[in-house]
N, C-alpha and C positions, 0 to 999 in steps of 0.2 A: 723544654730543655733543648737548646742548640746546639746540634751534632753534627761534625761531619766526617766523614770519614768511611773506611768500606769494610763492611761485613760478611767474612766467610761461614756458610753456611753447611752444612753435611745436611743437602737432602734428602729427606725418604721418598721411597716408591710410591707412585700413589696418585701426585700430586703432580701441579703444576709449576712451572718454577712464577709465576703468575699467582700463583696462587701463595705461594712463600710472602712474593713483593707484597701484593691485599694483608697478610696477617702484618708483617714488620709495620707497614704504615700504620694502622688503625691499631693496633696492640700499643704502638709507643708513639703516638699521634706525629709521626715523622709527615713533613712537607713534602717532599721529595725521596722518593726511593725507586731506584731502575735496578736492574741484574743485568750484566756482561755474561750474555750467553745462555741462549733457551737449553734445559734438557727438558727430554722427553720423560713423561708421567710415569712410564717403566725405569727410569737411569735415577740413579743415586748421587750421592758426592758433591763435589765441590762446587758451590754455586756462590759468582760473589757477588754480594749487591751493594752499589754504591748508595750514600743516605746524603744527605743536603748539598755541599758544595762537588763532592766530588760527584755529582753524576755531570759535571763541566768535563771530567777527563774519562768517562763511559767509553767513548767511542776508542781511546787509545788501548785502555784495559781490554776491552772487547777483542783488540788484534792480537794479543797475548796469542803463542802455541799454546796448544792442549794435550796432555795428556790421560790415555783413558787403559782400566782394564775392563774388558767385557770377554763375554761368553757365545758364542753361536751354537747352531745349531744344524748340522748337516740334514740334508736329505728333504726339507720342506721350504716352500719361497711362498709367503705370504702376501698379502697387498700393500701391508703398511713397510714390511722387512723388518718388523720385529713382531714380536710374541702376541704384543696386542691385538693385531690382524687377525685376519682368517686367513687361513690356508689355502691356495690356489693351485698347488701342486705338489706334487710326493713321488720321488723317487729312490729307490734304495740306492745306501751310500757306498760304494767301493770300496776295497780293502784298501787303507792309503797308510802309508809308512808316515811317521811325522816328517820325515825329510821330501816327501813329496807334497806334502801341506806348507810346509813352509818354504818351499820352491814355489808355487803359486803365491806364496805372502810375498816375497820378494820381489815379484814383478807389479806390486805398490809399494812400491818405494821411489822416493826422491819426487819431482813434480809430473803430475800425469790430471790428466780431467776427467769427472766426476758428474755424473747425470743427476743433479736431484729429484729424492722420490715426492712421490706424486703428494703423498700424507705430510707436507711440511707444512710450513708457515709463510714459506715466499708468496708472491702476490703474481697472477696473471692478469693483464688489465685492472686493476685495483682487488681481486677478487682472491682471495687465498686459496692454494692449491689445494688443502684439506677438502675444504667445501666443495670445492668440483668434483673431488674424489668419492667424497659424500654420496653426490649426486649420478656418480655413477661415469663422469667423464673425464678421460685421460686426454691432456693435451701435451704438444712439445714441450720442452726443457731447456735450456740454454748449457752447454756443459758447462763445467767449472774450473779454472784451474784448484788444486787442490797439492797439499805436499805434505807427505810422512818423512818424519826424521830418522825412527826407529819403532822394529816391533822385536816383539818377543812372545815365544811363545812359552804360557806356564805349564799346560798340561793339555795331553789330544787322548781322550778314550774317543775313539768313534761313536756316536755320531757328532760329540760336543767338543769344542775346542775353546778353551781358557786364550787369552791372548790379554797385552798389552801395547802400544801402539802413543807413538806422540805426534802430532800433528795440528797441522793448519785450521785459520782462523774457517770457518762455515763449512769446517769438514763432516761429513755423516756418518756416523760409524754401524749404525745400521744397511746404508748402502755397502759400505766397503765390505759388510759381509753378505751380502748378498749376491756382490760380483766375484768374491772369491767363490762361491757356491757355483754361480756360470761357468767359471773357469775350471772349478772342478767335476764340471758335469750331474751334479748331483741335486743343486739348489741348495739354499742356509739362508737361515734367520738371525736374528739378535735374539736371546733371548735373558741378556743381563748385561748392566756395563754402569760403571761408575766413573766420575770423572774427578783425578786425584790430584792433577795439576794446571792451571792455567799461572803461565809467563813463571815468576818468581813464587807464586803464590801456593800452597800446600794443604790437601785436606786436614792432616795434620795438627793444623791450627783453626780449624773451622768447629763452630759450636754447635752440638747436634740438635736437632729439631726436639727432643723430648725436654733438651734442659731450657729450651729457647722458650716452651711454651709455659712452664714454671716459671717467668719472668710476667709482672708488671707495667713498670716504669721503662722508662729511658734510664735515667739512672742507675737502674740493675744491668741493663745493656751495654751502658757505657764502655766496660774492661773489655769486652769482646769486641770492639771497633776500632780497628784500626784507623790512628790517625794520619790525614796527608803528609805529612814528614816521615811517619812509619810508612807510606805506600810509596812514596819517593823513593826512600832509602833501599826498598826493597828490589823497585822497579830497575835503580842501578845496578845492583847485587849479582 
């Protein structure tokens, strides 16, 4: 069956968004299937994969802003900057008013650069930064420009802070709470975060992986794929 079109997906933890693409292909013998936008194997949420002709408009979908809520976690800075890691240092967290938290939140805001961490997927000499890291070596980084639109903060018991945040295309939300952690003198991790909106596009409308694995066919998939005139229309919106 001939399909084209793009599928929102409600990630679970766990997994890779690599690992979502491998099941959609081979479960509903798709040609063609890419995702706009790696999460990471601890992140949840909205992951959309393009399936036959739209992975021709991947690259544009991909520049979509993002939106995300996640969770940190004061007082520890890990190697990866989020939970997955190991822990590399510990310092007790200060007594901080949420108006002092979110006075450090404020100073990411609007366009500023961004150091990608070392545990990504970018390529040094053809060699992905992971592996190096792997192996034990840290090399330069190129900053990034990088830009947040809006945060919000849901809820601060010390040491963990809820937050929401929308933002730019290759932004990392495990960095940015790790440099808030610097700035607050304390060190912070990731230690949860879900991604609920890329461009027009809404978890909302995303099929959760429990009901996706209860399919079949393509033809049970069908309803759930948005077609190219439904990604246009949207894309206007």
């Amino acid at each position: 069956m001939d399909i084209d079109g793009v599928l929102l997906v409600d990630k679970p933890t766990g997994c890779t968004s690599h690992d979502i693409v491998d099941f959609v292909r081979r479960r509903f013998q798709f040609k063609k299937v890419g995702h706009c936008g790696t999460l990471d194997p601890l992140a949840t949420g909205l992951l959309m994969l393009v399936i036959g002709k739209a992975t021709k408009i991947q690259d544009l979908l991909m520049a979509e802003d993002k939106a995300y809520i996640g969770t940190m976690k004061l007082g520890q800075v890990t190697d990866s900057q989020d939970s997955d890691g190991k822990v590399t240092e510990e310092k007790p967290v200060p007594t901080l008013t949420q108006e002092q938290v979110e006075a450090v939140m404020k100073e990411f805001t609007g366009d500023f650069y961004q150091i990608p961490p070392m545990v990504s997927a970018l390529k040094k000499q053809g060699v992905p930064l992971y592996k190096l890291a792997r192996a034990g070596k840290t090399v330069e980084r190129e900053p990034r420009l990088v830009h947040i639109s809006y945060y919000r903060i849901h809820h601060w018991a010390s040491p963990e802070l809820k937050f929401e945040i929308g933002c730019s295309k290759g932004f990392y939300v495990r960095t940015y709470c790790h440099d808030i952690g610097q700035k607050l003198g304390c060190g912070a991790h990731l230690i949860q975060l879900s991604r609920i909106k890329s461009g027009n596009f809404t978890l909302d409308r995303a099929i959760s992986w429990e009901k996706m694995q209860g399919l079949n066919t393509a033809a049970e998939l069908a309803p759930a794929i948005l077609t190219l005139p439904e990604i246009s229309r949207l894309r206007r919106a």
